[in-house]
C-alpha positions in Angstrom: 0.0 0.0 0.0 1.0 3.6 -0.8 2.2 5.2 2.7 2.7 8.8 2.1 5.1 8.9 4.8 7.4 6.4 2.7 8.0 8.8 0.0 11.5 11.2 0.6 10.8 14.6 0.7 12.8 15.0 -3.1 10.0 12.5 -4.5 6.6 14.4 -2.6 4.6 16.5 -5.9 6.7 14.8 -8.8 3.0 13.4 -10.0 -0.6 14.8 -9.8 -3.0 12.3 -8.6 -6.0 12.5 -9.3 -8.4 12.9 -6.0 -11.4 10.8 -6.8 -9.5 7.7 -8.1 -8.9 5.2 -5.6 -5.9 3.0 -7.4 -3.1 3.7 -9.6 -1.0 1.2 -11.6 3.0 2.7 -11.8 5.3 1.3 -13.9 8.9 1.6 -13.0 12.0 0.5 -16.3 14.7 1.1 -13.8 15.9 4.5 -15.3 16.0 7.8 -13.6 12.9 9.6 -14.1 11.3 7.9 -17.4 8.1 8.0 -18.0 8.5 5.4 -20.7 6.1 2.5 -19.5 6.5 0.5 -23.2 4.8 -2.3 -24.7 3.6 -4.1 -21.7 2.0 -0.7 -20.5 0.1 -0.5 -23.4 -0.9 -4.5 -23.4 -2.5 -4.2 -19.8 -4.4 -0.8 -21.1 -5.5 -2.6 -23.7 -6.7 -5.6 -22.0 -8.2 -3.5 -18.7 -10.2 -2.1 -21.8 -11.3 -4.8 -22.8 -12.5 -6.3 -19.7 -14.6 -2.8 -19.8 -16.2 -3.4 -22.8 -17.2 -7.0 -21.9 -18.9 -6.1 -18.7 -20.8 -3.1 -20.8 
C-alpha cells in the first residue's frame, strides 16, 4: 500500500494524482525519471479495456 510517509521529501509532488481515483497502476524500467512504460504498458491498457467493454 502507498504510505505517504514512505516517499523522501525530493520525490513528494513529482505526479498529480487525481483525488477521486482510488488506485493507480506505476510502472517503474529502472531509469532515472522515465516516463516510458513501453509495450507491456500499453498490453494491460488494452486488455483492462477490454474487460470494460465486456462487462458493458
Amino acid at each position: 500500500f502507498y504510505n505517504s510517509e514512505s516517499v523522501s521529501h525530493e520525490k513528494r509532488g513529482k505526479y498529480n494524482l487525481e483525488l477521486n481515483h482510488t488506485h493507480y497502476i506505476f510502472f517503474d524500467d529502472g531509469t532515472r525519471n522515465s516516463l516510458d512504460d513501453g509495450e507491456f504498458a500499453a498490453t494491460l491498457a488494452r486488455e483492462i479495456s477490454r474487460g470494460a467493454r465486456r462487462r458493458s
